[in-house]
C-alpha positions in Angstrom: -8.1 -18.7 -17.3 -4.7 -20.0 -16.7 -3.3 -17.0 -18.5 -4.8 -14.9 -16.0 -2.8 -12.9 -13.1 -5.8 -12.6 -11.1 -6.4 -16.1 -9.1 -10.3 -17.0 -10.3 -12.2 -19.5 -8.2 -15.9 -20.7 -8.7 -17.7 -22.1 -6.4 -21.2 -24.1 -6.7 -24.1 -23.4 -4.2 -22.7 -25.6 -1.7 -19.6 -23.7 -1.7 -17.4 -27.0 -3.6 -15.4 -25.4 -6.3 -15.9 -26.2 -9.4 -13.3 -24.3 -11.2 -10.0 -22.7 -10.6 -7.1 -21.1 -12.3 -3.4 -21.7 -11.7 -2.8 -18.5 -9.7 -5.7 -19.6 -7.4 -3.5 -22.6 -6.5 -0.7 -20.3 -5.0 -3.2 -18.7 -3.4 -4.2 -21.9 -1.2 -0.8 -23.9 -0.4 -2.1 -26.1 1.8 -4.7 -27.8 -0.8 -1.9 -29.3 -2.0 -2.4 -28.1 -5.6 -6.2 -29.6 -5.7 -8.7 -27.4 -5.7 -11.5 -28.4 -7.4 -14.4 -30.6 -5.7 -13.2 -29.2 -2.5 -15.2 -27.2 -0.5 -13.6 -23.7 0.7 -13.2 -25.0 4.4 -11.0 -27.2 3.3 -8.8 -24.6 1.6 -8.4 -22.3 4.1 -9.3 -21.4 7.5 -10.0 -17.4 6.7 -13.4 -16.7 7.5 -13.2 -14.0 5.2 -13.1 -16.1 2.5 -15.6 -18.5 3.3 -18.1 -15.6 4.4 -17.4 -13.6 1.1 -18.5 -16.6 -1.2 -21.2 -17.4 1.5 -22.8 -14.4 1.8 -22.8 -13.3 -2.1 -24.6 -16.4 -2.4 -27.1 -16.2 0.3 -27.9 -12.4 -0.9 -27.4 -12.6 -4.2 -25.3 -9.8 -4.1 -21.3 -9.0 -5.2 -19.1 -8.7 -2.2 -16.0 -6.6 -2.6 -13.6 -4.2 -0.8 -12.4 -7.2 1.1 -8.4 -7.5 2.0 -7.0 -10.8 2.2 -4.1 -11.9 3.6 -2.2 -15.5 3.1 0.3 -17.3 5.2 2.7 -16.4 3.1 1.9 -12.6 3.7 1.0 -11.5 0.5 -2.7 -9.2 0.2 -5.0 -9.4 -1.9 -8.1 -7.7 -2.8 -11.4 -9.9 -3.4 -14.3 -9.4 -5.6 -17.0 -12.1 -5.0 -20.3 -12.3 -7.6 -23.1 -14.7 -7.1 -23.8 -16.5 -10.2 -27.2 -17.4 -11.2 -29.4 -19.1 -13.6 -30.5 -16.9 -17.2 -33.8 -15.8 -15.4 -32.0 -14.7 -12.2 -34.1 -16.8 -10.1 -31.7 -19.1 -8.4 -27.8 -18.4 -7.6 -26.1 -21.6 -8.6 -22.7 -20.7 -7.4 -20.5 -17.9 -7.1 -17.3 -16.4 -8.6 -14.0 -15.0 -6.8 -11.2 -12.9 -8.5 -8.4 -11.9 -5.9 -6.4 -9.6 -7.2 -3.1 -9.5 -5.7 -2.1 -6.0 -4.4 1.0 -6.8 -2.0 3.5 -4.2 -3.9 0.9 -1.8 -3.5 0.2 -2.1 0.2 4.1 -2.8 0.8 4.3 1.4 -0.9 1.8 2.9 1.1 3.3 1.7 4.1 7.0 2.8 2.9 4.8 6.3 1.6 3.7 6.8 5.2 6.9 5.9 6.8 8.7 8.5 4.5 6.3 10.9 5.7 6.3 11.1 8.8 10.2 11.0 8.8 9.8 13.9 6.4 7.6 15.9 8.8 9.8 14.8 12.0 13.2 16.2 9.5 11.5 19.0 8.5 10.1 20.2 12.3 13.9 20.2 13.7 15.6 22.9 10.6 12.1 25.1 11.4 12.3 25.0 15.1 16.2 26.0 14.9 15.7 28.9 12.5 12.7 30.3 14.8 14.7 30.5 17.7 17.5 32.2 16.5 15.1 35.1 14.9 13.7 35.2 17.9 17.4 36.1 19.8 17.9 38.3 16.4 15.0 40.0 16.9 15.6 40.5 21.1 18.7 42.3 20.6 21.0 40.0 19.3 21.4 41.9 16.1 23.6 44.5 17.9 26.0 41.7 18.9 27.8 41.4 15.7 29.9 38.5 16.2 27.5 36.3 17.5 24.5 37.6 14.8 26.8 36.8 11.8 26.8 33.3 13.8 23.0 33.0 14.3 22.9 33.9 10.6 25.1 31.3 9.8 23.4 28.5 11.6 20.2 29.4 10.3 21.6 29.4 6.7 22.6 25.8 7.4 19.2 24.9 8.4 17.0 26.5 5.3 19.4 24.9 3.4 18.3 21.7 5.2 14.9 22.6 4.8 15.4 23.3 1.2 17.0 19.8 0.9 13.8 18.2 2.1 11.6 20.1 0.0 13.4 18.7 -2.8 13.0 15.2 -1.2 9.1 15.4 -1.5 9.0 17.2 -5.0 10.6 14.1 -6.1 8.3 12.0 -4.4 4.9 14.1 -6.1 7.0 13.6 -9.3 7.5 9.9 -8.8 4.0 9.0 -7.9 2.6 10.5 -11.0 5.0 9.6 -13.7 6.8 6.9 -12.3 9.7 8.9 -13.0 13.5 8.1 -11.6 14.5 9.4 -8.4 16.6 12.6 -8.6 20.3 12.0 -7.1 19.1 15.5 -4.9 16.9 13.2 -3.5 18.4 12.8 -0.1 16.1 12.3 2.9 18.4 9.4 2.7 17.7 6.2 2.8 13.7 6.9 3.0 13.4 8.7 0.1 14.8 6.5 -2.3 13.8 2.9 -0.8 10.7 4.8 -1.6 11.3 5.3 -5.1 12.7 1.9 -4.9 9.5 0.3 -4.3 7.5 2.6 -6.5 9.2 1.5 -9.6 9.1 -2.5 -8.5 
């Protein structure tokens, strides 16, 4: 168990554990690196926690889809299954894996940040270029100096556009290969702290 990433905790009936691994100890840093014989209230004040274990007990059920956080800000997913005699017809305990998902919540949150900077980059180019077709299309055209301008300035900004198009290519190509960030990729800052975290 020690060997494990995942911390494991088992708990008897009265909700004392019984075994533990050694990533269950980080999880608890206030046990003071003993877990076992102590009940889950004296691990931790998350009610989560305690109701998890409590309630796959009481029900007989697995409990799962539960996020944890820990004073240390770390997140962690837990999977709770009551544990019960060969003939099913007592739980005696139950058994807690919390798998650690931190990096994984840390990139979604980066994801939707780059995002919505994406969209905010990609409305300004797109509003620019709409408004000078539009003064093309009144009657600018005839004005030649100032329509090879227009032109000019909306150049600038498909090539802006075009830029950020890039950005999010790289992005799709990141999340499903993992592979390195272009040097194209240039939404700044956002695109590759992105990439960044992705790749750990």
């Amino acid at each position: 168990m020690n060997g494990m990433r995942e911390g494991l905790l088992v708990v008897d009936e009265d909700l004392r554990v019984i075994a533990s691994n050694r990533a269950a100890h980080q999880l608890f840093p206030f046990a003071n690196d003993r877990l076992d014989s102590r009940r889950l209230t004296e691990l931790t004040r998350n009610t989560q926690v305690y109701s998890a274990f409590l309630t796959a007990i009481k029900t007989h059920s697995e409990q799962s889809g539960l996020r944890i956080e820990t004073p240390d800000r770390r997140m962690f997913d837990l999977r709770v299954v009551p544990l019960a005699d060969v003939d099913r017809s007592r739980t005696r305990g139950a058994l807690g894996v919390f798998f650690d998902i931190t990096r994984l919540e840390r990139l979604e949150r980066v994801r939707q940040e780059f995002l919505s900077n994406v969209s905010h980059e990609l409305r300004t180019p797109l509003t620019a270029i709409l408004a000078f077709v539009e003064t093309l299309e009144s009657g600018a055209l005839d004005d030649k100096e100032n329509s090879r301008r227009f032109l000019e300035i909306i150049r600038k900004n498909a090539a802006r556009m075009s830029r950020l198009t890039e950005d999010l290519l790289t992005l799709a190509r990141t999340d499903r290969s993992d592979a390195a960030p272009s040097p194209n990729c240039s939404t700044s800052a956002n695109c590759s702290g992105y990439v960044s975290c992705r790749r750990g």
